[in-house]
C-alpha positions in Angstrom: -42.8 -37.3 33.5 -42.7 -37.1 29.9 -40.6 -40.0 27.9 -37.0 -38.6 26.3 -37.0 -38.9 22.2 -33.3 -40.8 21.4 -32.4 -39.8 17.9 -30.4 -41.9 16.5 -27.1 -41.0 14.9 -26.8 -42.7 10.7 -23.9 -43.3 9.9 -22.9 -40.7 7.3 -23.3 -37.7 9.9 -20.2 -39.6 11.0 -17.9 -39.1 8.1 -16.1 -36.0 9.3 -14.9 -37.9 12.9 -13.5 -40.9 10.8 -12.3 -39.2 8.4 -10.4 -36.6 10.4 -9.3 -39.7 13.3 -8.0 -41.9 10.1 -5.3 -38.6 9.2 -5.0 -38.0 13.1 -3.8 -41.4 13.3 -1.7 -41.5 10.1 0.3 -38.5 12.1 0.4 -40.3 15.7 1.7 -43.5 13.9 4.3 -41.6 11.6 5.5 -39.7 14.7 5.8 -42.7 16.9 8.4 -44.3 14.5 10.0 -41.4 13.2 10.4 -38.9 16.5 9.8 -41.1 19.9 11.2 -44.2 17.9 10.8 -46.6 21.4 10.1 -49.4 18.6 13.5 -49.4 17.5 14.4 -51.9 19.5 11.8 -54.2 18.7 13.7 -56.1 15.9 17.4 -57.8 17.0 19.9 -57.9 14.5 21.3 -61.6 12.7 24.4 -60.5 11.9 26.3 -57.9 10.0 27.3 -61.0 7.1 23.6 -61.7 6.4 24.6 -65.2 6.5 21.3 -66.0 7.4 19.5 -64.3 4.3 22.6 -66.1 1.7 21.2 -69.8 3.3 17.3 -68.8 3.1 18.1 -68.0 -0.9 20.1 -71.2 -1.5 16.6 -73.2 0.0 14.7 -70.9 -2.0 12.2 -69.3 0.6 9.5 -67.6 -1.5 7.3 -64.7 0.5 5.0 -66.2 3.6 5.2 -67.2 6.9 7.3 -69.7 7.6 8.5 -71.5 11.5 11.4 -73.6 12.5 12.1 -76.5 12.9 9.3 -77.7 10.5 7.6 -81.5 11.1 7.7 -83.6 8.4 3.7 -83.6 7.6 4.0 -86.4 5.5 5.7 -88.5 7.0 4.5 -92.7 7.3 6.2 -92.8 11.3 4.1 -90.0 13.0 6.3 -90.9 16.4 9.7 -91.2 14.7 8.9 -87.7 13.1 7.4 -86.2 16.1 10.4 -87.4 17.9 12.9 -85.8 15.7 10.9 -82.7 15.7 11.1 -82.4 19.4 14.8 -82.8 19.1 15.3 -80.1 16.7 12.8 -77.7 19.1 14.9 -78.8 22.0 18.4 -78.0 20.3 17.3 -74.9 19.2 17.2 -72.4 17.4 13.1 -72.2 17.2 11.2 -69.4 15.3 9.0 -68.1 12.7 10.2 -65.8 9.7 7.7 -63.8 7.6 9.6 -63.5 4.0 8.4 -60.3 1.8 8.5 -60.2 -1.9 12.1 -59.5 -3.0 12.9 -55.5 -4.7 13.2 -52.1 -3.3 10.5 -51.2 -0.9 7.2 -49.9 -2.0 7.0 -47.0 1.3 4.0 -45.2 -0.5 2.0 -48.6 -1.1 2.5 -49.3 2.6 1.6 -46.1 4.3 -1.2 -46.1 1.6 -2.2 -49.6 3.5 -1.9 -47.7 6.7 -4.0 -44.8 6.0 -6.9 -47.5 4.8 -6.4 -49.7 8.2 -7.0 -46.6 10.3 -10.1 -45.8 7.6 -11.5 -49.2 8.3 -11.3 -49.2 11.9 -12.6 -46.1 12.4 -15.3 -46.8 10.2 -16.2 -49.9 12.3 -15.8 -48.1 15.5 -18.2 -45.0 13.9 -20.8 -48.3 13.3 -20.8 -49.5 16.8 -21.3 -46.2 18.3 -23.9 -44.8 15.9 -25.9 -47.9 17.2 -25.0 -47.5 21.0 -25.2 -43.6 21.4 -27.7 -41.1 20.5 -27.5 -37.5 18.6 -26.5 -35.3 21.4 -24.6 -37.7 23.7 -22.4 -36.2 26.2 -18.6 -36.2 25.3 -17.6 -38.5 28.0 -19.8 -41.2 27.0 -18.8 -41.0 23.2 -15.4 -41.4 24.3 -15.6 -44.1 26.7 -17.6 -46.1 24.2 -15.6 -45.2 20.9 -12.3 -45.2 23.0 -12.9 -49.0 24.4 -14.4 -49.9 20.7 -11.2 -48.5 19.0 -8.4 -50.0 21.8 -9.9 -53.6 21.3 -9.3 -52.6 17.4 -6.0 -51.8 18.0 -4.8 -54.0 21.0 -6.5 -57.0 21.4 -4.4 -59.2 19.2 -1.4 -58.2 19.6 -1.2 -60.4 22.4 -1.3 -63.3 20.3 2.2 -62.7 18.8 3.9 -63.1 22.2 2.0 -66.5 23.5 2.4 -68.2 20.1 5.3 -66.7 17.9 7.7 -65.5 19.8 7.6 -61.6 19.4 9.1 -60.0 22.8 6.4 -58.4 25.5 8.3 -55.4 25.4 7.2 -54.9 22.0 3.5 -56.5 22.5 3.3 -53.6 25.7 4.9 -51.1 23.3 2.1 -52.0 21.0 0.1 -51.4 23.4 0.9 -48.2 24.8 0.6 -47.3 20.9 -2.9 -48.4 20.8 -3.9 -46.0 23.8 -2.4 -43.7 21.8 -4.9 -44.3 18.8 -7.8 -45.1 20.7 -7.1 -41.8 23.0 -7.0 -39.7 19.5 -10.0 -41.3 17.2 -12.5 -41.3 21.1 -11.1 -37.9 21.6 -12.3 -36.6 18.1 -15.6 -38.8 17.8 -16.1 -36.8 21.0 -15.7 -33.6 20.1 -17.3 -34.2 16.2 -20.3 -36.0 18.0 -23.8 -34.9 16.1 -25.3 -32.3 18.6 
């Protein structure tokens, strides 16, 4: 039985798949938040006064990430400060705030950063499968492959977020179901744009 000849796929014959995935994504994300909207929910109110922004002003907040109640690092009594800490986390309330840069919102600098996170990914994604698959895999394979490469892209740390900092599971599983979403759309085309 003579032995099969695996060509193997270079990365540029990939260039159309991620390039075509990264706008097919741009779409899917910018219809999930504009016309399904199930992530509306995802961020609570404080309060119609804004009381909360007024006092994070007065203190001076700059932009970063930021939790509460914060330990006193410095201090000299590690178990006097660790004890108050624990106080303050018992009487609540606990949390982290991220803090932008004050002004009016930049939308086109952000869905610029969007279009070049769906780019990168599926740039990555087009990496590992041009070194797993061959020229002239079957469809089913380039999407099992490029759809479990791209959902760990997408899903795998979202996770994180609900164990450690406090962002709901309904929006981690909303996440989620988003990724599917992506990694359905960018296996989908690799499959179809596959080098024959």
């Amino acid at each position: 039985m003579p032995s099969m000849v695996v060509v193997p796929v270079s990365l540029g014959a990939l260039w159309l798949p991620i390039v075509l995935s990264t706008v097919l994504l741009f779409i899917a994300s910018a219809l999930i938040y504009t016309t399904f909207k199930w992530h509306d929910g995802d961020w609570k109110q404080l309060g119609p006064a804004n009381e909360l922004q007024e006092a994070l002003r007065k203190v001076g907040i700059t932009a970063g990430q930021y939790t509460f109640p914060e330990g006193d690092r410095k201090a000299t009594d590690k178990a006097a400060a660790k004890q108050l800490h624990d106080e303050r986390y018992a009487k609540g309330p606990v949390g982290v705030v991220y803090a932008g840069t004050p002004g009016t919102v930049n939308m086109g600098k952000m869905l610029g950063q969007m279009v070049v996170y769906f780019l990168v990914v599926s740039f990555f994604v087009a990496y590992v499968a041009s070194h797993a698959l061959a020229m002239g895999a079957p469809y089913l394979k380039v999407f099992q492959i490029v759809g479990a490469t791209s959902f760990l892209a997408y899903c795998a740390g979202q996770v994180v977020d609900s164990i450690w900092f406090f962002r709901s599971w309904r929006t981690t599983w909303l996440n989620v179901v988003d990724a599917l979403i992506y990694c359905g759309l960018t296996a989908g085309t690799f499959g179809w744009l596959w080098p024959r």
